[in-house]
Backbone as numpy.savetxt, mean C-alpha at the origin, in Angstrom:
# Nx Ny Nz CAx CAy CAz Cx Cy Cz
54.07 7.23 -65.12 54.41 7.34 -63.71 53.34 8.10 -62.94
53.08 8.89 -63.52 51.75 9.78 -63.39 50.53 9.03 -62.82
50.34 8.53 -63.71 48.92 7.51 -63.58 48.97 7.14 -62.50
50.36 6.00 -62.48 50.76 4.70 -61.42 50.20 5.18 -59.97
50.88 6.74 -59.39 50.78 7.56 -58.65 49.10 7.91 -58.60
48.86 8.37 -59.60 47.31 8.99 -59.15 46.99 7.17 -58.60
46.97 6.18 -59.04 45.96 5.28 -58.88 46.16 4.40 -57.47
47.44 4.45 -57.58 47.41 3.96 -55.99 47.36 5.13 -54.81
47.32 6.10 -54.61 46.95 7.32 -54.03 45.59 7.34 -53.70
44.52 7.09 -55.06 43.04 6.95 -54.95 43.19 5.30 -54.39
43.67 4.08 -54.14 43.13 3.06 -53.72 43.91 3.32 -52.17
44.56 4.31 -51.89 45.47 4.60 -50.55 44.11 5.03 -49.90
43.58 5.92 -50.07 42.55 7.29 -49.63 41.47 6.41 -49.93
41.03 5.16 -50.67 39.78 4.30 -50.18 39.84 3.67 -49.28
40.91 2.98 -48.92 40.85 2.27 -47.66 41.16 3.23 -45.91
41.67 4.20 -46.53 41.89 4.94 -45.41 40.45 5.74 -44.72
39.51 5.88 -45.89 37.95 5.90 -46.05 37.42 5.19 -45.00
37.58 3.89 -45.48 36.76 2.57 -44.72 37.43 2.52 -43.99
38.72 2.36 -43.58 39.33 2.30 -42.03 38.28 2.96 -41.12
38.48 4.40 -41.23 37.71 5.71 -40.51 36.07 5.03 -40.19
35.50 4.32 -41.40 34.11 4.11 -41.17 34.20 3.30 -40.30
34.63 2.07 -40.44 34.78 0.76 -39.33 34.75 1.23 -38.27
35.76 1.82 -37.99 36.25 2.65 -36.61 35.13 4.00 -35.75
34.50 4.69 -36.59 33.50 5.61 -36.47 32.49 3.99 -35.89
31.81 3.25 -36.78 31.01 1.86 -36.56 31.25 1.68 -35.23
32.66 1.11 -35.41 32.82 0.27 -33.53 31.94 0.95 -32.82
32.54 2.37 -33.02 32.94 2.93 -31.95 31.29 3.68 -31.42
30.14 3.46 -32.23 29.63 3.68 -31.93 28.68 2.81 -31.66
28.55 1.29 -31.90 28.59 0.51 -31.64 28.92 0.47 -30.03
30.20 0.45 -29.71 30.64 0.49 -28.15 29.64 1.01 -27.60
29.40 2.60 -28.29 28.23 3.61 -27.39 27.20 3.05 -26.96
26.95 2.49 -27.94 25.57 2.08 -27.63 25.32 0.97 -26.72
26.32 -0.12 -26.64 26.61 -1.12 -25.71 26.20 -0.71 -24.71
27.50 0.44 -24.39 27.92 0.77 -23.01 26.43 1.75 -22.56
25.65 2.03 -23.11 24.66 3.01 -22.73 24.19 2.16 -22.20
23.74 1.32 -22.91 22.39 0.24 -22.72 22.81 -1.03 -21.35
24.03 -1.18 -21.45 24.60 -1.32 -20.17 24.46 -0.73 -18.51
24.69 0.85 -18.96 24.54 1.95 -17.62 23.19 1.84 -17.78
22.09 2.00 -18.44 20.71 2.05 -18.35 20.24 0.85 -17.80
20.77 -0.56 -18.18 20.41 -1.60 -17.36 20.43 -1.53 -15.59
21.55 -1.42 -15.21 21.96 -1.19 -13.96 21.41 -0.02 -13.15
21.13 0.91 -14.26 20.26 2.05 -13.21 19.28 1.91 -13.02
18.51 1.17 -13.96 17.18 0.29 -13.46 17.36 -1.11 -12.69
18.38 -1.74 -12.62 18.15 -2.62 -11.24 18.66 -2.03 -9.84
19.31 -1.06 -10.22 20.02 -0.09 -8.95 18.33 0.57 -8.46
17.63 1.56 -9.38 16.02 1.80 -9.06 15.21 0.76 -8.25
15.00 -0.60 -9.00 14.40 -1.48 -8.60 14.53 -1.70 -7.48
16.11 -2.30 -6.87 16.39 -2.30 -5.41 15.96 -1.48 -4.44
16.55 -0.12 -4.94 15.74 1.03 -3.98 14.55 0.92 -3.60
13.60 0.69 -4.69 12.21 0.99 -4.72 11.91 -0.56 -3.57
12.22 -1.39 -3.80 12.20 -2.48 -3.50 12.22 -2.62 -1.62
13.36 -1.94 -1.48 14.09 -2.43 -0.26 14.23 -1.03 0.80
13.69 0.49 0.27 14.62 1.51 0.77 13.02 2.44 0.98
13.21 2.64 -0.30 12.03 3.88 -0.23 11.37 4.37 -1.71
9.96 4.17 -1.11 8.75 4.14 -2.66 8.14 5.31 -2.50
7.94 5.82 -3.62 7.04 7.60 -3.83 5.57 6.77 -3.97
4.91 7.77 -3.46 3.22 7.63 -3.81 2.61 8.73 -4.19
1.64 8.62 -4.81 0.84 9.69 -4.95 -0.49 9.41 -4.21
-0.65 10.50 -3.97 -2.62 10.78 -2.63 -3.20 10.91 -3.83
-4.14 9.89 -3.74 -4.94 9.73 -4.88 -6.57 10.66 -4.50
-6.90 10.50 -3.08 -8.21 10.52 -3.17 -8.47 11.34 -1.58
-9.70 12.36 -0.85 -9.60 13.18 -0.02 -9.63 12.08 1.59
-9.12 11.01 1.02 -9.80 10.09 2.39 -8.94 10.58 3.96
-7.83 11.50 3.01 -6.87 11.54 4.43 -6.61 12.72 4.66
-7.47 13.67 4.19 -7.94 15.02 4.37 -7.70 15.41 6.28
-6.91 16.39 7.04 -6.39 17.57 5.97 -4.68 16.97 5.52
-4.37 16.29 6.35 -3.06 15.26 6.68 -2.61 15.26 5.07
-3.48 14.94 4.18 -2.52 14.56 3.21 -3.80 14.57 2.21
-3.46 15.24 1.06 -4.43 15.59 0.13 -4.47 15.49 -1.41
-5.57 14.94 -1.94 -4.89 14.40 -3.53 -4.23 15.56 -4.01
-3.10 15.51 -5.01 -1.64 15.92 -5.49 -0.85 15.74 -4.60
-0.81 15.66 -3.40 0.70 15.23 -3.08 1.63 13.83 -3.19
2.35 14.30 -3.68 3.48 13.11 -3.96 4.36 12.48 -2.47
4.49 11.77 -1.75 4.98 10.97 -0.98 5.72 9.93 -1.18
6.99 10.17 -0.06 7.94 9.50 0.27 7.83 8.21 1.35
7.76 6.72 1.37 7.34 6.07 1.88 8.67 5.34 2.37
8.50 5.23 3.42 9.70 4.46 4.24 9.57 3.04 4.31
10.45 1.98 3.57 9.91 0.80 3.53 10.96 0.02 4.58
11.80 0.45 4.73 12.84 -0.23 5.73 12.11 -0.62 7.22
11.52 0.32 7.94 11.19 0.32 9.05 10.42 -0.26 9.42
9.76 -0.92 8.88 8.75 -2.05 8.97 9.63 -3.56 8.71
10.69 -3.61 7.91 11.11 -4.80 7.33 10.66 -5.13 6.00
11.82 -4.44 5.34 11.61 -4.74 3.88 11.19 -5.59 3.03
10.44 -6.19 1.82 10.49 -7.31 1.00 10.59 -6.96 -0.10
10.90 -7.91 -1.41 11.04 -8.04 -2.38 9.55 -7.33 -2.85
9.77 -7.67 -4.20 8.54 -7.60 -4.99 7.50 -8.78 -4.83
6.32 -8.27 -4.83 5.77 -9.12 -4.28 4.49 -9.90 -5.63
4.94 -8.65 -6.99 4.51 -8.98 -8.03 5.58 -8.54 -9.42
4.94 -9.92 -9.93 5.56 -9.02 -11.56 5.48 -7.68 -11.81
6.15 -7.09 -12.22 6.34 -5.43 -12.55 4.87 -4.97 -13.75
4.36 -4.49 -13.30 3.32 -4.06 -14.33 2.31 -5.32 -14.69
2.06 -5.85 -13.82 0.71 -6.78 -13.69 0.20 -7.21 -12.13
-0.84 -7.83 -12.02 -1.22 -8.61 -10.97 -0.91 -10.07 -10.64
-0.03 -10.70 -10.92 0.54 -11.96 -11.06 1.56 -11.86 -9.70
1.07 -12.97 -8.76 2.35 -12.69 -7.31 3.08 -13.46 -7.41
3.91 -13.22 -6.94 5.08 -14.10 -7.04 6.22 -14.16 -5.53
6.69 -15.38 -5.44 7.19 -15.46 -3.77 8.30 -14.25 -3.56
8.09 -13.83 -2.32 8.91 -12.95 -1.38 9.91 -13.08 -0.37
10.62 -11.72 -0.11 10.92 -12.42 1.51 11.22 -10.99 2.29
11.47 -10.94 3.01 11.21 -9.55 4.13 12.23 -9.64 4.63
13.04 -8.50 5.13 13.96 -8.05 6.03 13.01 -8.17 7.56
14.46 -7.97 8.40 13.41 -7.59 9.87 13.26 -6.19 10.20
12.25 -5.91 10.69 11.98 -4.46 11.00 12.92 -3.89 12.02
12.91 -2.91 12.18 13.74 -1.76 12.79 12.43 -1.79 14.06
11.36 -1.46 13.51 10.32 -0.50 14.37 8.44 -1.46 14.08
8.02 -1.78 14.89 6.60 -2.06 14.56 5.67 -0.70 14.32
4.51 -0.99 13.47 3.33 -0.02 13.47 3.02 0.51 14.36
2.82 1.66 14.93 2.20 2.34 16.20 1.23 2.88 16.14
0.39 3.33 16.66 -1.07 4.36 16.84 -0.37 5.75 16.16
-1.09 6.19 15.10 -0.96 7.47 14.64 0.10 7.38 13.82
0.58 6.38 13.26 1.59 6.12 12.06 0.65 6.00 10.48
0.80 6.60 9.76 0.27 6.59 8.49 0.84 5.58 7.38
0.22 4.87 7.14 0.74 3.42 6.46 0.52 3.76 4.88
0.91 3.07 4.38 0.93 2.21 2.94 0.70 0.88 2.96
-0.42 0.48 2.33 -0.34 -0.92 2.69 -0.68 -2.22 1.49
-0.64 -3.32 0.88 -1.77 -3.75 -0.19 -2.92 -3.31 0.53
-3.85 -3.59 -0.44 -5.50 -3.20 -0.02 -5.72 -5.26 0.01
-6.27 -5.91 1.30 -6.20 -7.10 1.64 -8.01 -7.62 0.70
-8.75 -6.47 0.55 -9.76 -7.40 -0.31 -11.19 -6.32 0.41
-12.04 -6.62 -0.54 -13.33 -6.12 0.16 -13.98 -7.16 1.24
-15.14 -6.39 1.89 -15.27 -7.10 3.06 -15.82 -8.98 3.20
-16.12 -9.03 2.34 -16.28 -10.49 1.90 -15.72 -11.13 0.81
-14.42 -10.84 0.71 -13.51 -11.18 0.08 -11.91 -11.75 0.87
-11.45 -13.20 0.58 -10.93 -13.66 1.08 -9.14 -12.97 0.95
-9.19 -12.51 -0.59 -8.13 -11.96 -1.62 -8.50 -11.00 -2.32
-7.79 -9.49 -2.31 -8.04 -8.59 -3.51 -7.84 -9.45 -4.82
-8.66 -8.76 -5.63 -8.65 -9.36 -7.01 -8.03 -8.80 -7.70
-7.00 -7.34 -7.60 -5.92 -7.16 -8.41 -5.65 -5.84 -7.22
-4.42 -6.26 -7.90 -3.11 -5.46 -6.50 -3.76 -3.70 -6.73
-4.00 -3.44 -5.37 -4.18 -2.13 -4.45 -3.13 -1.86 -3.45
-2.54 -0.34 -3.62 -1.94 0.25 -2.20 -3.45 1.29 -1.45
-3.27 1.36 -1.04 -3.83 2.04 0.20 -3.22 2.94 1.56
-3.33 3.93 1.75 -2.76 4.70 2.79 -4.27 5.53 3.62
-3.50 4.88 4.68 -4.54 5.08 6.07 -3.92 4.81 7.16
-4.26 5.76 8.55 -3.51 5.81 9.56 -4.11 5.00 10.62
-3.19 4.12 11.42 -3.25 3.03 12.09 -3.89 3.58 13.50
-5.15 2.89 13.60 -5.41 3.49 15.19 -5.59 2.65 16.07
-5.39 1.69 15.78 -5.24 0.43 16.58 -4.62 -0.63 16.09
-3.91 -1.50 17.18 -2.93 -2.75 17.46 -3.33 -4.10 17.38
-2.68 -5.24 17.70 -2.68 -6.27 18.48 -3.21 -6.12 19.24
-4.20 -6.95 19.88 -4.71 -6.16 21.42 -4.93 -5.26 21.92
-5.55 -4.26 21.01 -6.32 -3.07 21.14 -8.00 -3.29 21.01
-8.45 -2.53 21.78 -9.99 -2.10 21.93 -10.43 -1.88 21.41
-11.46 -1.20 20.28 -11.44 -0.12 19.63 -13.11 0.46 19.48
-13.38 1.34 20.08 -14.91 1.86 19.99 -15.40 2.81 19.64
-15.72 3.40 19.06 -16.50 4.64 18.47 -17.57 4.83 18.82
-18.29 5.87 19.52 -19.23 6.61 20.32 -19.55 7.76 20.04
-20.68 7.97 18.81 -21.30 9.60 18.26 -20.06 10.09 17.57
-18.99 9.07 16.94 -18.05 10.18 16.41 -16.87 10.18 16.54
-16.31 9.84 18.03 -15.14 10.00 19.01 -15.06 8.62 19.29
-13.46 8.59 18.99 -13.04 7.15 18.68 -11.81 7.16 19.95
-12.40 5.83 20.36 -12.19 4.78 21.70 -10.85 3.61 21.82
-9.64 3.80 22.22 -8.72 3.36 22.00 -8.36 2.39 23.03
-8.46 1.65 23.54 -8.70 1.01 25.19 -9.21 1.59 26.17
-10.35 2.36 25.63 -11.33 2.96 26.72 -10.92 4.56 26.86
-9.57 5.23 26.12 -8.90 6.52 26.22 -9.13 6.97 24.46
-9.64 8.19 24.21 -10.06 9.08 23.36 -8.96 9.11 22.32
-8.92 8.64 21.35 -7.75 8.79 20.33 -7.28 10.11 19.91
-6.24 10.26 20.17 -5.58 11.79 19.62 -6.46 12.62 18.59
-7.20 13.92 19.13 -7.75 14.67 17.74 -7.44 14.96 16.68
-5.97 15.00 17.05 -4.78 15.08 15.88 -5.16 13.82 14.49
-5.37 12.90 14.99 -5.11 11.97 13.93 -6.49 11.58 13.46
-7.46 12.44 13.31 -8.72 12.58 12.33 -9.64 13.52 12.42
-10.31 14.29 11.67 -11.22 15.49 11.60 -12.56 14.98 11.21
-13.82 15.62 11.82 -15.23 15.19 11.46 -15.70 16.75 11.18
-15.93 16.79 9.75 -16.32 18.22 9.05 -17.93 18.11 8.92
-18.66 16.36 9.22 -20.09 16.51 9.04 -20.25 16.20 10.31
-21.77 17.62 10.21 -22.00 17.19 11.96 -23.88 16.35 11.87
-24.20 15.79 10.90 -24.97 14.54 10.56 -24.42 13.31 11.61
-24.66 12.73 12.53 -24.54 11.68 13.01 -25.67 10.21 12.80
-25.13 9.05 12.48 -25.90 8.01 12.25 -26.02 7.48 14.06
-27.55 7.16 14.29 -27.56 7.14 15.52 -27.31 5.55 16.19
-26.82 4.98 17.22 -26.69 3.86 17.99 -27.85 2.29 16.96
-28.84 3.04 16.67 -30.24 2.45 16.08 -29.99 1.82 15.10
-28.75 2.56 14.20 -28.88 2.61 12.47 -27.89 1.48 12.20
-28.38 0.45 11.54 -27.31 0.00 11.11 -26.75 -0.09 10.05
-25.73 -0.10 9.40 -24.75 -0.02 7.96 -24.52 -1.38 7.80
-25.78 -2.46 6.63 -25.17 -3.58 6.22 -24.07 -4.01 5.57
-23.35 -2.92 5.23 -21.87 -3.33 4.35 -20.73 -2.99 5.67
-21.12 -2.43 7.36 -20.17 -2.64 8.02 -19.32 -3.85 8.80
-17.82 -3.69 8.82 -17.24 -4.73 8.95 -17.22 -5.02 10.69
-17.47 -6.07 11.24 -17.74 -7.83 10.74 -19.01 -7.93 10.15
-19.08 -8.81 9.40 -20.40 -8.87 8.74 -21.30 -9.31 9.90
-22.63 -8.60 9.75 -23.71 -9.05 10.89 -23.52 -8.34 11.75
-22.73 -7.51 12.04 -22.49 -6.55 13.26 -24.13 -5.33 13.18
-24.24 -4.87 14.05 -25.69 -4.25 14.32 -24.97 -2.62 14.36
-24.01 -2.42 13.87 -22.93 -0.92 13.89 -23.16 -0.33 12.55
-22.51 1.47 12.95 -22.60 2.27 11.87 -20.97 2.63 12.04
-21.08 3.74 10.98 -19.23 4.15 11.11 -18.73 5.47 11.81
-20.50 5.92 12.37 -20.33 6.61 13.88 -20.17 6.08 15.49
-20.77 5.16 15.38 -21.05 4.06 16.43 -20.93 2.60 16.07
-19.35 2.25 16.45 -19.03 1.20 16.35 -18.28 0.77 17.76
-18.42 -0.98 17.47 -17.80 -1.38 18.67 -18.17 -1.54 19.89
-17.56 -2.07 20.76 -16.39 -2.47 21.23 -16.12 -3.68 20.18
-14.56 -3.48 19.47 -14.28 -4.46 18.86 -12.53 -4.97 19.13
-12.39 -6.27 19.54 -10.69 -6.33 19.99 -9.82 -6.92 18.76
-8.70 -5.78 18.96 -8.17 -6.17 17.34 -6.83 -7.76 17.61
-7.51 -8.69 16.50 -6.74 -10.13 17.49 -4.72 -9.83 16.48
-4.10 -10.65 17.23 -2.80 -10.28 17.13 -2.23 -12.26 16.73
-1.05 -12.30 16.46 -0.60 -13.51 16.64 -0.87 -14.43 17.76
-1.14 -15.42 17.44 -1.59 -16.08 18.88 -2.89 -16.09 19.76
-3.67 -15.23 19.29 -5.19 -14.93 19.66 -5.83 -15.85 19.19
-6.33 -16.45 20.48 -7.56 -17.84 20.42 -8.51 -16.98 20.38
-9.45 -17.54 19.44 -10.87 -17.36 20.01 -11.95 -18.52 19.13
-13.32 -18.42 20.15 -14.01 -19.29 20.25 -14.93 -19.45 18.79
-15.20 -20.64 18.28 -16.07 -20.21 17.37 -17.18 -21.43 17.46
-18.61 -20.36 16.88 -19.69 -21.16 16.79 -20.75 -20.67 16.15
-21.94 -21.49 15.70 -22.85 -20.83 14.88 -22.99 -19.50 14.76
-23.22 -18.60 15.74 -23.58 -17.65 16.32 -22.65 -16.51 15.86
-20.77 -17.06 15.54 -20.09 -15.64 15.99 -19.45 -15.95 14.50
-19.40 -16.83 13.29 -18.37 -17.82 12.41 -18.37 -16.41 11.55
-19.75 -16.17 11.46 -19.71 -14.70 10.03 -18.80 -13.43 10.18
-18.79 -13.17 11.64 -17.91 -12.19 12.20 -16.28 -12.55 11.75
-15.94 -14.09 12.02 -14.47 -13.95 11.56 -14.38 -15.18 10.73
-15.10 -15.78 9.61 -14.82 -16.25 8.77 -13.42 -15.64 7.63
-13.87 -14.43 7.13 -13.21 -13.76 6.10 -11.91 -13.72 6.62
-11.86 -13.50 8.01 -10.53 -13.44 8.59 -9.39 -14.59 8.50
-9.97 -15.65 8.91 -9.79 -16.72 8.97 -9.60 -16.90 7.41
-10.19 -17.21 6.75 -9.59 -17.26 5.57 -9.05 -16.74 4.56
-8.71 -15.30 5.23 -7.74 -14.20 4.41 -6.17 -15.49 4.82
-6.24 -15.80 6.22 -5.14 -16.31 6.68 -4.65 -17.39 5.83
-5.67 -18.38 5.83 -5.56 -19.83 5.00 -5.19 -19.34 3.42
-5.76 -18.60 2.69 -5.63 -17.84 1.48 -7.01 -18.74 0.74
-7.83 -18.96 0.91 -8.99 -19.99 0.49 -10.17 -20.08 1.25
-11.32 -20.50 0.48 -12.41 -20.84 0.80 -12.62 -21.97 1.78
-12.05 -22.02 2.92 -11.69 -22.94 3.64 -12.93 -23.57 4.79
-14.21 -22.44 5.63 -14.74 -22.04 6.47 -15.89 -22.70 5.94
-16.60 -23.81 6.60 -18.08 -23.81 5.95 -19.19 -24.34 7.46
-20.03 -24.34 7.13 -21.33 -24.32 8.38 -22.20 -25.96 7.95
-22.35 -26.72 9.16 -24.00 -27.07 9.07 -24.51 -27.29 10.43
-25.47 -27.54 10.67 -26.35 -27.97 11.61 -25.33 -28.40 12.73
-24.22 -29.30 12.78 -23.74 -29.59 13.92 -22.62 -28.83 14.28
-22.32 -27.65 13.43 -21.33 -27.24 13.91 -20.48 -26.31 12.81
-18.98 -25.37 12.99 -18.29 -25.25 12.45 -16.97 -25.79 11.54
-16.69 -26.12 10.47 -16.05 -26.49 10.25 -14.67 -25.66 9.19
-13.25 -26.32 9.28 -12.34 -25.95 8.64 -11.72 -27.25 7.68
-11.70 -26.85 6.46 -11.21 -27.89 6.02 -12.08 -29.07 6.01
-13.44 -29.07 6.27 -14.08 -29.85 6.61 -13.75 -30.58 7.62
-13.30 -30.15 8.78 -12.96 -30.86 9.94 -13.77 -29.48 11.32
-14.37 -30.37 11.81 -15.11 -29.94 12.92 -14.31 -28.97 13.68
-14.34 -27.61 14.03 -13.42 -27.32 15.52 -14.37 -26.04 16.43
-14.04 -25.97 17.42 -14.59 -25.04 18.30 -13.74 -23.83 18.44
-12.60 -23.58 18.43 -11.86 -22.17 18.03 -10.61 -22.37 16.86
-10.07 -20.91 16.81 -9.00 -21.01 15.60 -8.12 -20.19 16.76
-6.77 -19.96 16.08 -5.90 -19.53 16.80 -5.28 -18.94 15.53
-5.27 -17.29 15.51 -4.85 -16.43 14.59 -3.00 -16.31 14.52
-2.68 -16.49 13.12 -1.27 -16.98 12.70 -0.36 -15.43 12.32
-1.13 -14.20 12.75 -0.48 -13.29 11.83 -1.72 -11.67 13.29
-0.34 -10.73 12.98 -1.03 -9.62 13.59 -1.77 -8.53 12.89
-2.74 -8.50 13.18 -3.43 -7.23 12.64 -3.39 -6.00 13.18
-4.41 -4.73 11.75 -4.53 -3.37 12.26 -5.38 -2.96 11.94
-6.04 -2.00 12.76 -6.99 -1.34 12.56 -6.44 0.20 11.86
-7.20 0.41 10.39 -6.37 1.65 9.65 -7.87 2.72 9.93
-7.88 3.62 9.64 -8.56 5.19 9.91 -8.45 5.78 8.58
-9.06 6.73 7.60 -8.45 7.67 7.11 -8.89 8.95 7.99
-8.15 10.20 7.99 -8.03 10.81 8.55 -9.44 11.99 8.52
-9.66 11.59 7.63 -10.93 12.57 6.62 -12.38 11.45 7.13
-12.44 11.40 8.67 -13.80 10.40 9.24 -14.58 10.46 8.42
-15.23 11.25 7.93 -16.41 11.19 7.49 -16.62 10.72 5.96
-15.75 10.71 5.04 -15.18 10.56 3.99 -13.89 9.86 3.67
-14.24 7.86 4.25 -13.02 7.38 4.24 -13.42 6.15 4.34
-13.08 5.33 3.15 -13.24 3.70 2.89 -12.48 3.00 3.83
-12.23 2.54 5.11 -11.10 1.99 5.64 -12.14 0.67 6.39
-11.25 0.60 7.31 -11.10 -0.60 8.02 -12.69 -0.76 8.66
-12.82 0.71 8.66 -14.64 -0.28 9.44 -15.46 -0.52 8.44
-15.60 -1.13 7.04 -15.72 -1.81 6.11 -15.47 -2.87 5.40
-13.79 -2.75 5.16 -13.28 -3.77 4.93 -12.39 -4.93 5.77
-12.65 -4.24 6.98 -11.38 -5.21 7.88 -10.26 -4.76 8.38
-9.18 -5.58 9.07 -8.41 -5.15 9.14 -6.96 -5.21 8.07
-6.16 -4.96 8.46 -5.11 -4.96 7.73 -3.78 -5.91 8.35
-3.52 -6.91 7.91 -2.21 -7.81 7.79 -1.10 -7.61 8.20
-0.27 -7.94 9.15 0.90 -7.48 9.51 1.94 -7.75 8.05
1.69 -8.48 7.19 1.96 -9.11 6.35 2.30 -7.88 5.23
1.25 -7.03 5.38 0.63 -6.23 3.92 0.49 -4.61 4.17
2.06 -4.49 5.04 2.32 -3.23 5.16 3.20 -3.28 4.47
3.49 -1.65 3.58 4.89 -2.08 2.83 5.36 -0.91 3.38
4.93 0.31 3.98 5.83 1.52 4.83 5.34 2.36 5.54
5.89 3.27 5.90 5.22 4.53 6.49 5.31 5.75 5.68
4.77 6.48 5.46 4.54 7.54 4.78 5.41 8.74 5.82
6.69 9.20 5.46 7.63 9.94 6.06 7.35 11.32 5.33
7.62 11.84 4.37 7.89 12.89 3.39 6.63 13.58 2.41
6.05 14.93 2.55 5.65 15.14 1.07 6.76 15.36 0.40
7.16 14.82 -0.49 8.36 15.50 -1.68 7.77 17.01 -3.15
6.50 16.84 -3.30 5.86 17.24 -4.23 4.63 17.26 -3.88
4.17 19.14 -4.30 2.48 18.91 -3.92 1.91 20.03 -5.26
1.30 19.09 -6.03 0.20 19.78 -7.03 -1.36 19.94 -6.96
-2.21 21.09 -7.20 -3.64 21.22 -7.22 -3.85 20.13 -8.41
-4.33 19.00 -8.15 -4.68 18.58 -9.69 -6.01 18.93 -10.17
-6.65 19.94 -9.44 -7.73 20.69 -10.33 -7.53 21.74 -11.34
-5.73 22.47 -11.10 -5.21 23.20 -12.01 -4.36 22.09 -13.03
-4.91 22.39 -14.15 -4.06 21.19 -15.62 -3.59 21.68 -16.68
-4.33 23.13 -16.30 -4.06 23.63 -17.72 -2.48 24.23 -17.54
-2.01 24.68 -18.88 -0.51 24.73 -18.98 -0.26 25.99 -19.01
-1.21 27.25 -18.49 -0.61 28.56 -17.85 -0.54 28.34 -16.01
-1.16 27.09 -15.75 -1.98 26.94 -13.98 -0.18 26.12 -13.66
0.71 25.55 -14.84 1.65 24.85 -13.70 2.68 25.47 -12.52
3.09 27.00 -12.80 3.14 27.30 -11.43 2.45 27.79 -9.81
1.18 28.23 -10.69 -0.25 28.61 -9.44 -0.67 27.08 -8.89
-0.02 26.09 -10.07 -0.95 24.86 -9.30 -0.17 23.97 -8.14
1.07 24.80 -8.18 2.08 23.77 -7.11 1.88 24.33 -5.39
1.49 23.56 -5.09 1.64 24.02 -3.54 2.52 24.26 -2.84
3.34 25.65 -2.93 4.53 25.22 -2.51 4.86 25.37 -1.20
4.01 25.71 -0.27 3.84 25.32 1.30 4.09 24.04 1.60
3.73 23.07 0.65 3.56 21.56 1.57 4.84 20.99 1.17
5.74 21.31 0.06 6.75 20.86 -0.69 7.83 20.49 0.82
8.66 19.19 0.65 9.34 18.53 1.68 8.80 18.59 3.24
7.68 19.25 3.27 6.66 18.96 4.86 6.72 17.60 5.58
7.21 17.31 6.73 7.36 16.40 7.25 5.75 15.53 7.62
5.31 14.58 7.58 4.40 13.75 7.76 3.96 13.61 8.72
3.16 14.28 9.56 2.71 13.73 11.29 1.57 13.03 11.06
């Protein structure tokens, strides 16, 4: 009787064993489901945000000196312009179709952008995806001239506020800069201009004489090598014409740091297309000349930390 007892007791207490394991299994099993579940969704919940609401940046480089300076981290307002999707695969250069909300607010003079980088100056298309941040100093139908330095906004002096000249070296009226934008222009990036920034709907004339000035333009628009020349004339598409009529508004961007700033009087303008926000917020500001790992509290700036963006 003894036995009988011990032996079904020990086959009671094995299965009651494996019950417990199964059950421990599920159940962690479930865990892991359900994690990988909440982790899904908080990355398409991220995505959206980032997508549709508001994107962090980092200041990479002194172009927007004193305004905004490499280590700071930035808060970019993407709503206010009119939101879009992604406009690439996540972690490559591969584009892929979009679509945009409507804006709240257009670009204004002295708004600090985020933008793609649209291509170097004889380039129809960047060759792999660039943001860029630089402050807008001209419109649609804006003027724009630079004279020894001091920049010309429809004939009225652009706010001092919205750029600093720390070199007092001036390139004179004489000099010209062959890599300045329009190509063929006889300008430096002290003395530029009069140049009118064209907007939707802006005719203008074309002919031997002016095609180099807005070729690139013209075919940033088309997305192709579209623009070609001979002896009798201009052509698109290989079809003869005497003007184009611009499909999209442009901007003229600034960095704030004149003297030390790759922008628009180089490469062009910028796309109404190929803004993705305004730069609202520092959230975070680090020296990234301090790295070492006694410098991480001497290296935080903590003056600029949540500083509003002018």
């Amino acid at each position: 009787m003894l036995i009988f007892l011990r032996k079904h007791f020990s086959l009671f207490y094995k299965l009651k064993i494996n019950e417990q394991y199964w059950k421990m299994k599920i159940s962690l099993s479930y865990r892991i489901k359900r994690f990988l579940k909440i982790t899904f969704y908080t990355v398409l919940i991220a995505i959206f945000i980032k997508s549709i609401f508001i994107e962090a940046y980092k200041i990479p480089s002194e172009s927007m000196e004193n305004s905004l300076i490499p280590g700071d981290y930035i808060l970019v307002n993407k709503f206010i312009y009119g939101a879009s999707s992604p406009r690439y695969i996540p972690f490559t250069d591969i584009e892929i179709p979009y679509f945009t909300l409507p804006a709240i607010d257009e670009p204004q003079i002295g708004d600090i952008l985020v933008f793609e980088f649209p291509g170097y100056r004889d380039e129809f298309a960047s060759k792999k995806e660039q943001k860029f941040i630089k402050r807008c100093v001209a419109c649609p139908g804006d003027t724009i001239q630079i004279v020894n330095k001091i920049v010309y906004i429809n004939s009225n002096k652009l706010d001092p506020r919205f750029y600093q000249i720390v070199d007092s070296t001036t390139y004179e009226f004489q000099y010209v800069e062959v890599k300045i934008f329009p190509k063929g222009m006889d300008w430096n990036k002290n003395n530029y201009g009069p140049f009118v920034i064209p907007g939707k709907g802006t005719k203008i004339v074309l002919n031997l004489s002016n095609i180099e000035i807005w070729r690139i333009m013209i075919e940033r628009e088309i997305g192709m090598d579209a623009v070609s020349i001979d002896e009798r004339g201009v052509k698109i598409f290989n079809q003869y014409v005497d003007d184009y009529v611009f499909q999209k508004d442009y901007y003229f961007v600034m960095g704030d740091n004149f003297d030390n700033s790759y922008d628009s009087r180089y490469w062009g303008l910028v796309p109404r297309d190929n803004i993705i926000g305004k730069a609202t917020l520092i959230y975070w500001s680090k020296d990234p000349e301090k790295d070492g790992f006694f410098d991480f509290f001497t290296s935080i700036r903590w003056n600029r930390i949540f500083s509003k963006i002018e």
